[in-house]
N, C-alpha and C positions, 0 to 999 in steps of 0.2 A: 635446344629442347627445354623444357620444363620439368622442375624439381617437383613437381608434383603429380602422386599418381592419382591416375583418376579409375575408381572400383564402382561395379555395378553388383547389384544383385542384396545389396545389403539394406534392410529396410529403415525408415527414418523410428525416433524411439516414440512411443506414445505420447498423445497430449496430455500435459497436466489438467486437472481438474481445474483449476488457478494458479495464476504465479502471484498473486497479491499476498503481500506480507500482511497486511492487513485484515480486519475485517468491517472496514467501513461498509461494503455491499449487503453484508447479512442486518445491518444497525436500521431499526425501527425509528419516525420520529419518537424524541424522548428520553431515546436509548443514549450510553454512554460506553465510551471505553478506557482505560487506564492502559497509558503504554510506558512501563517504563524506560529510563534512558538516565547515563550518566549527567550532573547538571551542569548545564549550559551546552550538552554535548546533542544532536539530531531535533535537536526541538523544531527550528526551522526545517526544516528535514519535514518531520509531519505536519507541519503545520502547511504545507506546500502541497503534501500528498493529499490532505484532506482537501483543501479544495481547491485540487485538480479534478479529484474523483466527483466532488460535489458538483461541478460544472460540468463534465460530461454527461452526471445524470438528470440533473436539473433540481438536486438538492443542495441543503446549505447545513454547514458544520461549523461549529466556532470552538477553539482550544482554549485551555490553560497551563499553565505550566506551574506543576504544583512539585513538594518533595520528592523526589524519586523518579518523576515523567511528566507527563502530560497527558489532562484527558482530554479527551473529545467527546462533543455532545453530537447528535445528528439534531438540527432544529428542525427540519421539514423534508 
């Protein structure tokens, strides 16, 4: 048999609004965000998530990696 039990009747929990850590989706062209980050620590990290996001939506984002983090521009 199986070590696992299986229960009915109990509901799944609500949808989040979002699971994005981000908020590249609400970014206007022109707009900018500052994310900070230890240095040299997640930069590729965002710089990954930006555009991935930017490709699914058919926008384009370029970073920098300044004191403290890294911004993002949304260019279009």
């Amino acid at each position: 048999m199986s070590e696992f039990k299986i229960e009915k009747g109990i509901a799944p929990p609500p949808p989040r609004a979002s699971s994005a850590w981000h908020p590249f989706g609400l970014m206007e062209p022109g707009d900018c965000v500052f994310i900070p980050v230890k240095p040299g620590r997640n930069v590729p990290f965002i710089r990954r998530a930006a555009g991935q996001f930017g490709r699914k939506k058919g926008w384009k984002f370029t970073t920098r990696e300044q004191s403290g983090g890294v911004r993002v521009w949304r260019l279009e």
